[in-house]
C-alpha positions as CSV (number, residue, x, y, z in Angstrom):
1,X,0.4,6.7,-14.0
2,X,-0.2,6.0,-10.3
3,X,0.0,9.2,-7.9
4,X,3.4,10.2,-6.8
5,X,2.3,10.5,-3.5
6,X,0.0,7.3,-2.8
7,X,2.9,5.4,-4.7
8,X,5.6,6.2,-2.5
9,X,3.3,5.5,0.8
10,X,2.3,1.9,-0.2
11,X,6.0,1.7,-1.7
12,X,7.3,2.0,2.2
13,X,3.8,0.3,3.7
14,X,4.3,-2.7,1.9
15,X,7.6,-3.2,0.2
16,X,9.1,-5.5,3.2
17,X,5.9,-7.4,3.9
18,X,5.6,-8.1,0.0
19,X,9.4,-9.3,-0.1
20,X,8.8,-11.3,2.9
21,X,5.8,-13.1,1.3
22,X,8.3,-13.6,-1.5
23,X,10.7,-15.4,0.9
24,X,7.5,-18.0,1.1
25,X,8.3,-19.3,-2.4
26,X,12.1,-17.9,-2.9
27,X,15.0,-18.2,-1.0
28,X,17.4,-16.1,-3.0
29,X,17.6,-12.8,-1.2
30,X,18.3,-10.8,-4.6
31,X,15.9,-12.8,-6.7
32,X,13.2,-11.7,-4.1
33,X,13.9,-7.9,-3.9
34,X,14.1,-7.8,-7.8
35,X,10.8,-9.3,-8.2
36,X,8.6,-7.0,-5.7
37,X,10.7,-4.0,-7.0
38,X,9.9,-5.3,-10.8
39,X,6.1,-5.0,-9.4
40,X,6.4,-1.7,-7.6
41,X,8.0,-0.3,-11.5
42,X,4.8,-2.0,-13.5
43,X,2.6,-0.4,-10.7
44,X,4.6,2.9,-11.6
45,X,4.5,2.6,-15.1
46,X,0.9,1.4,-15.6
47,X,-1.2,3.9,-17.5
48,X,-5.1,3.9,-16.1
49,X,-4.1,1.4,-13.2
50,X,-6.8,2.5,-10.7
51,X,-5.1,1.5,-7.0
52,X,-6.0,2.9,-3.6
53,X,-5.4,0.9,0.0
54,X,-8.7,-1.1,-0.4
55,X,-7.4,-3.0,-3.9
56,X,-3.5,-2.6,-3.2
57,X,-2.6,-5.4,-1.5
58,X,-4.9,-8.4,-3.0
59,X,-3.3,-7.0,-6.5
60,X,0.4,-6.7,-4.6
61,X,0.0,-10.2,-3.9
62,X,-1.5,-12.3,-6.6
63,X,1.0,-10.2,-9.0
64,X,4.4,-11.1,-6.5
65,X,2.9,-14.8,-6.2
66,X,2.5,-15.2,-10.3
67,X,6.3,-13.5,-10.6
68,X,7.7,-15.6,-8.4
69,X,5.8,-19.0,-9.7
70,X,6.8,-17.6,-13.3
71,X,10.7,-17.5,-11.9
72,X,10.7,-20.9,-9.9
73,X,9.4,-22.3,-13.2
74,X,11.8,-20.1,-15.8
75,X,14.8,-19.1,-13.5
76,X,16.7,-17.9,-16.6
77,X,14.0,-15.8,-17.8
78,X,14.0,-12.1,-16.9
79,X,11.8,-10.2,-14.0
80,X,9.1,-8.1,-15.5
81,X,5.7,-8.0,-15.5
């Protein structure tokens, strides 16, 4: 499990700029906020998931691009990593 304290700083760092690079592939307002808040739980959740502000935000990325490729091309199938 990630620290409580790093987690919540890239939680408010990055949560609007990963929903706007959402918006690139999505235009459904809700559809967007689920999927980076679906990442930000995996992240959560993720035993042994080594993160710090070097490796966050290439992994933030590539994970909110595959979700949202994964939901353009299976819109009834359900957020989660």
């Amino acid at each position: 499990m990630v620290n409580e304290l790093l987690f919540e700083q890239l939680f408010r760092m990055y949560y609007a700029e990963l929903c706007r690079y959402a918006s690139r592939y999505l235009s459904d307002k809700q559809i967007v906020e689920d999927i980076v808040q679906s990442f930000f739980i995996a992240v959560w959740e993720k035993d042994g998931l080594t993160i710090n502000g070097d490796n966050f935000l290439p992994y933030a990325y590539r994970s909110v691009y595959n979700l949202s490729l994964i939901h353009i091309s299976e819109p009834t199938r359900p957020i989660s990593i």
